[in-house]
N, C-alpha and C positions, 0 to 999 in steps of 0.2 A: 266708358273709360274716363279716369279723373287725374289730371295735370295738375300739380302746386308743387313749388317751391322746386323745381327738379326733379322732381319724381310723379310715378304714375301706377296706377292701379286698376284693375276693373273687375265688374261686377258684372258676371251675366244671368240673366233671366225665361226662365225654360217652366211656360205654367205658371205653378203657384210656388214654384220655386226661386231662391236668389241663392249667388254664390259670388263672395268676394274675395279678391286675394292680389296678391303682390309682392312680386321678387325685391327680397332684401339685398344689399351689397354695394358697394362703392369701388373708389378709387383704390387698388391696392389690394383689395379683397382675393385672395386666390380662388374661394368657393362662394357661391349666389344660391339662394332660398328659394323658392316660394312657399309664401305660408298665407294663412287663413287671414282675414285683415277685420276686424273688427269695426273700428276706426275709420271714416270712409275721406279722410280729406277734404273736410267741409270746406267749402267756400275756394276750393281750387277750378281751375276749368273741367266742365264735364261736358263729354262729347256722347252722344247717342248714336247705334247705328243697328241695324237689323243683320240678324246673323241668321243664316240661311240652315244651317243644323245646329242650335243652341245645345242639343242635347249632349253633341261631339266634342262641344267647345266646353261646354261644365265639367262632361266625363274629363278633357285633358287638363283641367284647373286642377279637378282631384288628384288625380294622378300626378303629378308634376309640385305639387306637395310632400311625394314620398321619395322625391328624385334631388340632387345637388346638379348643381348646371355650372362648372367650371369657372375662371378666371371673370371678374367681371371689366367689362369693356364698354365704353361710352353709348358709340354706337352698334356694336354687334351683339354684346351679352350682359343687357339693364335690364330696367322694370319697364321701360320703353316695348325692348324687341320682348321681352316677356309676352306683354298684353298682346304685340302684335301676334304671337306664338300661337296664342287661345283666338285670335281671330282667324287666323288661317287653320284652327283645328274647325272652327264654324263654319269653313266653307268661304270665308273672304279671302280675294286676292291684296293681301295688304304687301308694304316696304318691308324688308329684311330687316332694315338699319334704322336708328332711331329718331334721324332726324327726316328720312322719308318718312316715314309714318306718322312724326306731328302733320309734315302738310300734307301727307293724303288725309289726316283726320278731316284737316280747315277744311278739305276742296271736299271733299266725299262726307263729310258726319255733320248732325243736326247739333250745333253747341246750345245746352242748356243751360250752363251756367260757365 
């Protein structure tokens, strides 16, 4: 999972497989995305952490692509609770909200960058 500038993305890996993505929308925004992320946020914070069914958490990446996720909100409905979304599909007990889940990152994820 990668932190820059207020926003956050993740990438998980399952095999020989990878899969990026990250919920579009802000302030204001009635409808949030998530779409496929090309672009990985070079040089933002990236946090590491093992997911106990990667395979659960990719399938909910894909899916959740072909889905709109309502009003966007700071802490309940970002790119934040997004990622946390696909880690509770892998089988993590992560934060709801999105400022629990930076610090469960610090206290719980291996920061690589």
């Amino acid at each position: 999972m990668t932190w820059k500038n207020q926003h956050a993305a993740i990438e998980i890996r399952y095999g020989p497989f990878k899969m990026k993505t990250e919920r579009l929308g802000g302030i204001g925004d009635d409808v949030t995305e998530p779409v496929f992320s090309d672009s990985y946020m070079n040089g933002g914070r990236t946090y590491e952490v093992d997911v106990p069914n990667a395979e659960a958490a990719m399938r909910r990446q894909f899916w959740s692509t072909l889905e709109t996720h309502g009003p966007y909100h700071l802490e309940r409905n970002s790119c934040a609770t997004y990622c946390g979304d696909i880690l509770r599909a892998g089988g993590l007990d992560v934060p709801g909200t999105s400022f629990a889940l930076g610090q469960w990152l610090v206290k719980n994820a291996r920061r690589l960058s």
